[in-house]
C-alpha positions in Angstrom: 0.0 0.0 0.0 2.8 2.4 -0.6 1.4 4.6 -2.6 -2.2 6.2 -1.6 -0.7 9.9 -0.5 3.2 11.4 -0.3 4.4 14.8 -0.5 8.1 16.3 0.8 7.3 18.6 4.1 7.2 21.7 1.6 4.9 20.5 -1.2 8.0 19.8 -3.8 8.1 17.1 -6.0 11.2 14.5 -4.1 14.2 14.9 -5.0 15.6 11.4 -5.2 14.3 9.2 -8.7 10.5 7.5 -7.4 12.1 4.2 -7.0 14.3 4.8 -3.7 11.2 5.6 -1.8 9.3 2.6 -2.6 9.3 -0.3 0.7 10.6 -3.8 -0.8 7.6 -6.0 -0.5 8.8 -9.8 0.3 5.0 -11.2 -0.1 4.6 -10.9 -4.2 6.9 -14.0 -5.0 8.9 -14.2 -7.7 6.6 -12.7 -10.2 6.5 -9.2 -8.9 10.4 -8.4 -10.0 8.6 -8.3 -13.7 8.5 -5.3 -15.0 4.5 -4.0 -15.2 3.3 -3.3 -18.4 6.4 -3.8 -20.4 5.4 -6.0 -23.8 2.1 -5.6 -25.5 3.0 -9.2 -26.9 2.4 -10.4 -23.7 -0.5 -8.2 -22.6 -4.0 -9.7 -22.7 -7.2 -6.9 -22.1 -10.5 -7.7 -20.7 -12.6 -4.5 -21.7 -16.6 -3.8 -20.6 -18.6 -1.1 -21.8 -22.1 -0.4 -20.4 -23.1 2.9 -22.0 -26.0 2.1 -24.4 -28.0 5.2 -22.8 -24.4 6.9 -23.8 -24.8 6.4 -27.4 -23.4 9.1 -29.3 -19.6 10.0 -31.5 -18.1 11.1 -28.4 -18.1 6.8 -28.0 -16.8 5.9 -30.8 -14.1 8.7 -30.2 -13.2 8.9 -27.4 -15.2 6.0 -25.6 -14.9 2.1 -25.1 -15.7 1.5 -28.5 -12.2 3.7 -29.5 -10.7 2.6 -26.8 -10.9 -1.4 -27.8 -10.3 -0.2 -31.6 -7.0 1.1 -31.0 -6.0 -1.9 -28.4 -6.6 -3.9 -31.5 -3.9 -2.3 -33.6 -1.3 -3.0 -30.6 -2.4 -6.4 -28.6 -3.0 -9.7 -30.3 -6.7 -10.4 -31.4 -6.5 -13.6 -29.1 -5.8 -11.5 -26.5 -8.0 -9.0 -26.3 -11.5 -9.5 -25.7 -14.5 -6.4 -25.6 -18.2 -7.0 -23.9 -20.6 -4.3 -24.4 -24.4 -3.4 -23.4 -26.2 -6.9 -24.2 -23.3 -8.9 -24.5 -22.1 -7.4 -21.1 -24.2 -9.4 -18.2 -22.9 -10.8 -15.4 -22.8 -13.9 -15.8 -21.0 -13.9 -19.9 -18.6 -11.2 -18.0 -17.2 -13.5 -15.4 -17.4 -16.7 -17.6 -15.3 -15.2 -20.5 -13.0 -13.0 -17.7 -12.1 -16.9 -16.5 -11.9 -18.0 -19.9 -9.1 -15.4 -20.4 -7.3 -15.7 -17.1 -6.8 -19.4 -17.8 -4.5 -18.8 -20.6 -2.4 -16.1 -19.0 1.3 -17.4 -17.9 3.8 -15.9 -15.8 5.2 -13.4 -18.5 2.1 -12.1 -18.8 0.0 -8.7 -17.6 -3.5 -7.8 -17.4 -5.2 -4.8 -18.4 -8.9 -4.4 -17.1 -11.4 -2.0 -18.0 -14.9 -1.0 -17.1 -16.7 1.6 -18.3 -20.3 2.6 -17.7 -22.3 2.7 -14.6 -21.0 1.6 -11.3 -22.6 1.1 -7.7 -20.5 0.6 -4.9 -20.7 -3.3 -4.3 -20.0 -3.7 -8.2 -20.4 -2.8 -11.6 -23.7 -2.6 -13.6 -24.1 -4.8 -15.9 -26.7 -5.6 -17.7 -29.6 -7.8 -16.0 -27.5 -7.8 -12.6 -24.2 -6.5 -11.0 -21.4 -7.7 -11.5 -19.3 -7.4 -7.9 -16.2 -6.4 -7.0 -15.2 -8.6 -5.1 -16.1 -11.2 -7.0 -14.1 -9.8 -10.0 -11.2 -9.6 -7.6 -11.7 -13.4 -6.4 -11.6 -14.3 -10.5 -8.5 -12.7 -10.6 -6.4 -13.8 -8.1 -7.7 -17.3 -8.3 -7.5 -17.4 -12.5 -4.3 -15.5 -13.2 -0.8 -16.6 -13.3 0.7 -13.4 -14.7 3.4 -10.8 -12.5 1.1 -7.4 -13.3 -2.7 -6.3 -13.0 -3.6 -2.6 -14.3 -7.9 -2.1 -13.0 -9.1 1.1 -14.9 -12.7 1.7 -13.3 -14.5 4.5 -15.3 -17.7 5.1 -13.3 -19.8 6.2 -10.4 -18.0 4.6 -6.9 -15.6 3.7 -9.3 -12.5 3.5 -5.8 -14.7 1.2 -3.8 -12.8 -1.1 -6.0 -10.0 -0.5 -4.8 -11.4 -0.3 -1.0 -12.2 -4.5 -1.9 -8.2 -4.3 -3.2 -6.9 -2.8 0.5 -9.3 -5.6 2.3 -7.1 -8.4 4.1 -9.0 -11.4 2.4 -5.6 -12.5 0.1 -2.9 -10.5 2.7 -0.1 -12.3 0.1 -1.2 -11.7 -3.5 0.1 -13.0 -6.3 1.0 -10.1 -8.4 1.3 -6.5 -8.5 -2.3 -4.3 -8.9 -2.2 -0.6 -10.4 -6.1 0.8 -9.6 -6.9 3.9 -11.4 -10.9 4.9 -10.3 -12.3 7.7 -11.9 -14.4 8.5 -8.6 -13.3 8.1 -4.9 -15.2 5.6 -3.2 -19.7 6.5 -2.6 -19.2 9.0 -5.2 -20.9 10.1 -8.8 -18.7 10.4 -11.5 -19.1 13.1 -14.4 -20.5 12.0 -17.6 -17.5 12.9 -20.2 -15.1 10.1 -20.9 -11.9 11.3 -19.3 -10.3 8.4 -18.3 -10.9 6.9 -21.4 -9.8 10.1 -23.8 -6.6 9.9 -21.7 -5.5 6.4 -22.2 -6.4 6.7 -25.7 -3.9 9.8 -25.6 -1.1 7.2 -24.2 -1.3 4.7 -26.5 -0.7 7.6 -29.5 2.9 7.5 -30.3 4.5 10.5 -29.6 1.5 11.8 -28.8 2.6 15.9 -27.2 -0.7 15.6 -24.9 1.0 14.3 -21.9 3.6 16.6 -20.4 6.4 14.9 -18.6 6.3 14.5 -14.7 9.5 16.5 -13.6 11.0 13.0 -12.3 11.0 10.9 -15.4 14.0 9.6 -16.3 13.2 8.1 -20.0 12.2 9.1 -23.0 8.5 7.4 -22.8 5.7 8.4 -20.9 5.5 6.6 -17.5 2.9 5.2 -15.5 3.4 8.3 -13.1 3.0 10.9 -16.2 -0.4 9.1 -17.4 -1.6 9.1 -14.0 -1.0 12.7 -13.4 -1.8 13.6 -16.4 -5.8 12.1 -15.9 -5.9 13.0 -12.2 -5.6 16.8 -14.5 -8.3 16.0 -16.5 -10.8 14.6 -14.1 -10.3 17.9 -11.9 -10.4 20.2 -14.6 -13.0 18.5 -17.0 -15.2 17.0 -14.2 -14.3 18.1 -11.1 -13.7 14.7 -10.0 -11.1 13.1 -7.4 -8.9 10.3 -10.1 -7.8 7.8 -7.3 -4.8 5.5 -7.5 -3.7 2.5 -5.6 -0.5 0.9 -6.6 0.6 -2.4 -4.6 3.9 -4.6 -4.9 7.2 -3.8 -6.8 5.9 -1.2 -9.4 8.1 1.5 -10.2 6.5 5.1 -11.0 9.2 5.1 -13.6 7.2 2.2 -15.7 6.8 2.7 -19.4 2.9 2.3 -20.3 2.3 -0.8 -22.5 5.7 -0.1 -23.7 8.1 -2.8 -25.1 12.4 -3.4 -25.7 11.7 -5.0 -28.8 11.4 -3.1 -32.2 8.2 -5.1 -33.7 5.4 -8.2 -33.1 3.7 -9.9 -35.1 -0.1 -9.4 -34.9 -2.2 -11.2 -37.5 0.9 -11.6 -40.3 1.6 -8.5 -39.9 4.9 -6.9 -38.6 3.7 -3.6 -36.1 5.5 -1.4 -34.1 4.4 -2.1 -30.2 2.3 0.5 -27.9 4.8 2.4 -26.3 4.3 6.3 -25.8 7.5 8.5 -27.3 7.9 11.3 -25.1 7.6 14.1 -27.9 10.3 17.0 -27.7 6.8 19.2 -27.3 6.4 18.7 -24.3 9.6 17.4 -22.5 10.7 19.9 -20.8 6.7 20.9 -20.0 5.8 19.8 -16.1 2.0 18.8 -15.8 1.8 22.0 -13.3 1.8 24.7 -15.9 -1.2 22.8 -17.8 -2.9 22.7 -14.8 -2.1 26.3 -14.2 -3.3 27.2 -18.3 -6.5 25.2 -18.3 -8.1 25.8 -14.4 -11.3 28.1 -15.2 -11.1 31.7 -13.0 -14.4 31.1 -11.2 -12.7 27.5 -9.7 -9.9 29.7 -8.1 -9.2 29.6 -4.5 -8.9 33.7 -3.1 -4.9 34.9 -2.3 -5.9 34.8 1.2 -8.3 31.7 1.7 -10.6 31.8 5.2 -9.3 29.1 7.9 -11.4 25.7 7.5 -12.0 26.7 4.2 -11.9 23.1 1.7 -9.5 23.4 -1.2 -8.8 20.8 -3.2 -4.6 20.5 -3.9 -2.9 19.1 -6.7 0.4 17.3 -5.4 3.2 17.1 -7.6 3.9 13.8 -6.7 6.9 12.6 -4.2 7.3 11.5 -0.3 5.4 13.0 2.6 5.7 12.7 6.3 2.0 12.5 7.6 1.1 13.3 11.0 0.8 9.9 12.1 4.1 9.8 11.7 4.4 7.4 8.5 6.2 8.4 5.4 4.4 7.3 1.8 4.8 8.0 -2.1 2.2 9.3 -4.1 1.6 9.7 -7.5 1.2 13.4 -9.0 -3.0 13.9 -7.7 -5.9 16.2 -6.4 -6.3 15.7 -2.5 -9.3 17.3 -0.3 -7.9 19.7 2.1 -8.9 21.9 4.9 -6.9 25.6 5.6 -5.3 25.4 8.9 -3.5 28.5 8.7 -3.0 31.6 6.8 -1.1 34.8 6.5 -1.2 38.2 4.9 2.0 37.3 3.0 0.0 34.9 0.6 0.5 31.9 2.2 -1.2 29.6 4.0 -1.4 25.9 5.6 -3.7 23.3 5.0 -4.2 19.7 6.0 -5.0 17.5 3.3 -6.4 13.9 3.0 -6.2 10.7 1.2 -9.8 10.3 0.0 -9.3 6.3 0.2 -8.7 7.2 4.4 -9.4 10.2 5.7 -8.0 9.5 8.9 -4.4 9.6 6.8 -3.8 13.4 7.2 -0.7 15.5 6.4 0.3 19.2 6.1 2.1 21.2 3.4 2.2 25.1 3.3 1.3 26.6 0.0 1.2 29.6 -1.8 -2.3 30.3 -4.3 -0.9 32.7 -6.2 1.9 30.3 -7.3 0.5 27.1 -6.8 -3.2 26.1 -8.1 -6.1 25.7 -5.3 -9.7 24.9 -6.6 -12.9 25.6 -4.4 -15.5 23.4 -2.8 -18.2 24.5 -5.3 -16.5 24.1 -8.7 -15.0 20.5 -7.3 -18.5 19.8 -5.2 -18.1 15.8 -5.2 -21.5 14.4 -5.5 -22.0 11.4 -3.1 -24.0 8.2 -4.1 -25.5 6.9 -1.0 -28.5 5.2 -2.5 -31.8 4.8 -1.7 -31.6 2.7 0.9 -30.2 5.1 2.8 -32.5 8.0 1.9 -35.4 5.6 3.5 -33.4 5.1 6.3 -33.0 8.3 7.3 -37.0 9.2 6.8 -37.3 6.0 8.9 -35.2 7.6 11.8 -36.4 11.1 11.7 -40.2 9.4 12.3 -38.5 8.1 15.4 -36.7 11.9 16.1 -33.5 10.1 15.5 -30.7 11.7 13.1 -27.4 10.9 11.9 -25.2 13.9 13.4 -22.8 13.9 10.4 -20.4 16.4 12.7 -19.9 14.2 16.0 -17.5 12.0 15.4 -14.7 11.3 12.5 -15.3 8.3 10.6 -12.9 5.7 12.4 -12.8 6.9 15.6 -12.2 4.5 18.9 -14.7 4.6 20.7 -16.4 3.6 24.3 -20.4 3.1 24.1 -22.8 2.3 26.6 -25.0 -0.3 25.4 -28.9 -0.8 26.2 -27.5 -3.7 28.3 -26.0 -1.2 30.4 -22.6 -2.1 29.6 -19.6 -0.1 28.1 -18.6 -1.6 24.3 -15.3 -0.8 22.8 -16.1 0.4 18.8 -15.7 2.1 15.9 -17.5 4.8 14.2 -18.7 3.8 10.8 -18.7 6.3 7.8 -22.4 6.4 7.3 -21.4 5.6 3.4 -20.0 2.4 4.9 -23.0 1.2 6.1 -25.5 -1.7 5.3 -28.8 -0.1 5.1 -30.7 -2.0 3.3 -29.7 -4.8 5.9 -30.8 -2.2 8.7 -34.1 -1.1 7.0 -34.5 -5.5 7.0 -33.9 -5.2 10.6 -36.3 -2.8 12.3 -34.1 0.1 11.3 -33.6 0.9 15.1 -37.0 0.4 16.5 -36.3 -1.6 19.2 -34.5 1.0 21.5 -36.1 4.3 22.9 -34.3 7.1 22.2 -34.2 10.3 20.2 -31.7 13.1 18.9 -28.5 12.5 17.3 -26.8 8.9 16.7 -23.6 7.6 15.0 -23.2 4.3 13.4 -20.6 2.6 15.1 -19.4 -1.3 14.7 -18.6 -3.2 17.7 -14.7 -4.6 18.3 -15.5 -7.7 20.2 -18.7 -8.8 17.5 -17.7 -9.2 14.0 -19.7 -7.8 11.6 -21.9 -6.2 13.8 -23.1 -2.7 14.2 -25.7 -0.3 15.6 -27.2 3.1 15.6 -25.4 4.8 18.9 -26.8 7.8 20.6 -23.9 10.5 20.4 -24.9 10.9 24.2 -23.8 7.4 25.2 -20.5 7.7 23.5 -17.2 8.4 24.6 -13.6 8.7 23.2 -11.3 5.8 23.8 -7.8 5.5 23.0 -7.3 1.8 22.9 -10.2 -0.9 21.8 -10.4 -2.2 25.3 -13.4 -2.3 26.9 -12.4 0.5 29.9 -8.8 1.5 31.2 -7.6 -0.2 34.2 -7.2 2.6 36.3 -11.0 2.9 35.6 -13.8 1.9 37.3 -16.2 0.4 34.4 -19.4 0.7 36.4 -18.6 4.3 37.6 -18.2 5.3 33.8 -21.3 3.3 32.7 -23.6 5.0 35.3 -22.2 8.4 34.7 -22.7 8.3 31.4 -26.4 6.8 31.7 -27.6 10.0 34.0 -25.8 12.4 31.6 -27.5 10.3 28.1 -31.1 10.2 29.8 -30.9 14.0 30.2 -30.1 14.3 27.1 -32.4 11.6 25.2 -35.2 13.8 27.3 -34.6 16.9 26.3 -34.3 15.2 22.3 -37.5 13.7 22.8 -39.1 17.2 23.9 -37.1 19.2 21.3 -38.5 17.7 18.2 -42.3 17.6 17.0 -41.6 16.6 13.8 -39.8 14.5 11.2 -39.1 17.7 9.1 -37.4 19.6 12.2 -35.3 16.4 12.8 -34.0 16.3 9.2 -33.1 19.9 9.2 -31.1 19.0 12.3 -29.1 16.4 10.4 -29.0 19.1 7.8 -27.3 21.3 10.0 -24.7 18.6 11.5 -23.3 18.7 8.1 -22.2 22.1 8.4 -25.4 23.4 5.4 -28.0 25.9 6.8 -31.0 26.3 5.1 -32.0 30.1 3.9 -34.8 31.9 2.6 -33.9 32.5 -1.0 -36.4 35.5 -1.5 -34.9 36.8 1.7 -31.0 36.6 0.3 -31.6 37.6 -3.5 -34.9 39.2 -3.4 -36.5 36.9 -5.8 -37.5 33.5 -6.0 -36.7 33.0 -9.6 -32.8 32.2 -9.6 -30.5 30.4 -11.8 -28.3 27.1 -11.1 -25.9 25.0 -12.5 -24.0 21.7 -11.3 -20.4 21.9 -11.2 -20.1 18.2 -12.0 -22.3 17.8 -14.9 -22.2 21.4 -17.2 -21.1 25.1 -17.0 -24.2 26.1 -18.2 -26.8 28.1 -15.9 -30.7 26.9 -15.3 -33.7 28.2 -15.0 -35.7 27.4 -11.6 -37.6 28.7 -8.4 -36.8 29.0 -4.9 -40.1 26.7 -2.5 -40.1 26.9 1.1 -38.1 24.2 3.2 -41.8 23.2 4.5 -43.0 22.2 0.7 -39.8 20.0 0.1 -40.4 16.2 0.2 -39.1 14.1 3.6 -37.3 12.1 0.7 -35.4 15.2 -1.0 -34.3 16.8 2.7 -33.3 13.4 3.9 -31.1 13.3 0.3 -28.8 16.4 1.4 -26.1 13.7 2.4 -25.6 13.4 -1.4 -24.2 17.1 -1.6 -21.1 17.2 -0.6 -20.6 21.0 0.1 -21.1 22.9 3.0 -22.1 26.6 3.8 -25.6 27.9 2.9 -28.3 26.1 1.2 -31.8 27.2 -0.4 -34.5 24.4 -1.5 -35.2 24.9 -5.4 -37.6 23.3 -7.9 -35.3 22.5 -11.2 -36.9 21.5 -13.7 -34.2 20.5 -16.1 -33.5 17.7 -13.6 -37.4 17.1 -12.4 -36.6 17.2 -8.4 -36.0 19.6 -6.2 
């Protein structure tokens, strides 16, 4: 896992070539001292394309449908193999993904590709989904190669990798490059940028791709292609690209680049895949096209306000975080908060790895040298489902809310239990949770309380979890049960006359389910305004930074004349600050 975040203390690209920073890794085997992605000739490519609502030239261009012709002219025809819409279910997916895997040998590498929608236990295919971690399973089980490369073009396109990170095979068998075009419970934009950009790195000598400041060779490296889409997604889409790299893979990589000067493909003598670096754009680092290309309105202000969220774009390179670990990234956008700031120009901010956000590190920055973008132009639109939209109506009819602000997701926790006992736990990220599984299961029914709660998961059970009332919660450093200078019972009955109090004055506070989901609203850090009141008019314009630049036409309705269903969705905006409820017609919802 060495290479979710890294930056140097002072937010320069490291010094030292990528390579001397990367931890040896002695549970790959012998395979893993292949190079990744070195010989097309021995490259097979499993690609799935579920876009038949996309139709359209930008598919054929710059889609699946380009992207598999073009693999065509490099990899063997008996190596490559493309499932889309009708042909892509399920079941034909994992039968011919076997079929594949079965031939590979240990020379070999696998490049797999998804494009279309995703949900965050799998991928979309047609009839049913198609799991992650069942497509993980196939692979490790199926292939006997050194090198897998995952490109995951779609909505909660990094859960993916979140089944990657999971301890079920804790000594795999090969090296695994992720690229996701979304971090994990969140929407991706519609355009095709991850596709556009590997069909850019497969053109050779293409001048698209600048060169990362540490490449040492004359082709475009796996570091350049991924800093070059994490560009794109930001600027195109305002999406998070996320990248997870485990084993002996060097940054320095070529991309499906070979030593040898031809292969035969069909008869024919070709020259392989690999991408020239062009003299365009060798001296060029990816900064000053991020610098170029980032729209004015996207800008973060000289002087940004403390807790404001940027979003940063790393150069790539080694960082100490403040747990006290060092790491390698690759060249990416990272959320960040602003810790600190001056009248100089500069200012701190703490930054996070969107695949754990309990992975934080610091860097001090300058905006008028180095590009911030803004909460509202990179607004990240969740995907938490409808389960957990009914959920949360279910709770407020019980005047019980998730309180989105109580605890970090991961926290170590203490809670007293109805059985009057103190639990060690964990706090879940409410995205993490099963709730279709807790809608199956009385959704919380069985204990009386009301006001805020946490979903927290319980050390000493596995797999089990519960709504906790913030109230009967406390901090704990370690996972065990109390300290020993403690007295258990003490804790549990202080804690039980402080919660009741509490619970009471919940219970008393609340008279309906709408009041209970503006609280929730409010945990979040949004507050709900009177539009008429701020601009003088109810008729307003609005546009999503996700989906277009272009402004809509709509009207401003009273908070009282929203739908339970729509308030209870305001976990899907990611953005905080101030909020007015709209009717928008383009998009038929308010």
């Amino acid at each position: 896992d060495h290479a979710r975040i890294a930056l140097n203390e002072d937010g320069s690209a490291a010094e030292q070539p990528p390579s001397a920073s990367l931890p040896e890794n002695n549970t790959m085997g012998s395979r893993s001292d292949t190079t990744a992605l070195n010989d097309p000739a021995h490259t097979f490519c499993f690609l799935v394309g579920c876009k038949s609502d996309w139709e359209g030239k930008d598919r054929d261009e710059i889609g699946d449908r380009a992207l598999f012709k073009k693999l065509e002219t490099i990899i063997p025809d008996a190596q490559c193999t493309y499932l889309a819409d009708e042909q892509a279910t399920a079941g034909n997916c994992q039968r011919r993904l076997e079929e594949m895997l079965k031939r590979t040998t240990s020379a070999d590498a696998l490049v797999f590709y998804y494009g279309g929608h995703g949900h965050w236990r799998g991928f979309n295919t047609e009839g049913r989904r198609w799991k992650h971690v069942q497509v993980v399973d196939t692979i490790e089980r199926y292939f006997c190669g050194h090198t897998v490369l995952l490109l995951v073009d779609c909505c909660n396109a990094a859960n993916m990798i979140q089944i990657l990170k999971e301890t079920k095979h804790p000594a795999r068998r090969c090296n695994y490059i992720c690229l996701a075009s979304s971090p994990p419970f969140r929407e991706s934009g519609p355009t095709y940028s991850m596709t556009a950009c590997l069909l850019d790195a497969l053109e050779h000598g293409s001048p698209k791709i600048p060169r990362g400041v540490a490449a040492q060779t004359e082709y475009v490296t796996l570091s350049d292609l991924i800093a070059y889409m994490a560009d794109r997604h930001a600027l195109e889409k305002g999406d998070l690209l996320c990248s997870y790299v485990s084993g002996n893979v060097d940054p320095a990589t070529p991309f499906l680049t070979t030593t040898a000067t031809a292969t035969t493909k069909n008869g024919h003598s070709i020259t392989s895949g690999g991408v020239r670096a062009s003299s365009l754009f060798a001296a060029r680092p990816t900064t000053s096209m991020v610098q170029d290309d980032a729209p004015t309105f996207a800008r973060v202000p000289a002087v940004p306000e403390i807790g404001a969220r940027v979003y940063y774009r790393h150069p790539g390179g080694v960082i100490h975080t403040l747990q006290g670990e060092s790491m390698y990234c690759y060249p990416s956008w990272f959320e960040a908060r602003v810790v600190e700031n001056s009248n100089d120009g500069g200012c701190r901010i703490r930054g996070m790895d969107p695949l754990d956000k309990n992975n934080l590190w610091e860097v001090t920055v300058d905006p008028s040298k180095e590009l911030l973008l803004n909460d509202v132009f990179m607004g990240l639109f969740c995907d938490v489902g409808n389960d957990f939209i009914t959920a949360n109506v279910q709770l407020a009819k019980q005047f019980k809310y998730i309180d989105f602000g109580a605890f970090r997701a991961g926290t170590k926790v203490r809670a007293l239990w109805w059985d009057g006992i103190l639990h060690p736990g964990v706090v879940l990220d409410y995205m993490e949770v099963d709730w279709e599984g807790f809608l199956e299961n009385n959704a919380g029914r069985d204990f009386p309380a009301a006001g805020p709660h946490v979903p927290v998961r319980w050390v000493l059970e596995r797999n089990a979890w519960d709504m906790v009332p913030v109230s009967r919660i406390i901090v704990a450093e370690s996972e065990s049960p109390c300290d020993d200078n403690q007295d258990p019972a003490s804790i549990a009955r202080f804690i039980k006359e402080t919660s009741d109090s509490a619970l009471a004055r919940a219970a008393e506070e609340f008279t309906s389910e709408r009041q209970v989901l503006i609280k929730s609203i409010e945990s979040a850090g949004k507050t709900i305004v009177n539009a008429r009141t701020v601009f003088g008019t109810s008729k307003l314009k609005y546009f999503w930074p996700t989906d277009d630049r272009d402004w809509n036409d709509g009207h401003a309705v009273c908070i009282e004349d929203v739908d339970l269903f729509e308030m209870a969705r305001h976990a899907n905006y990611d953005v905080s600050g101030e909020y007015c409820a709209m009717h928008c017609p383009k998009f038929w919802c308010q």
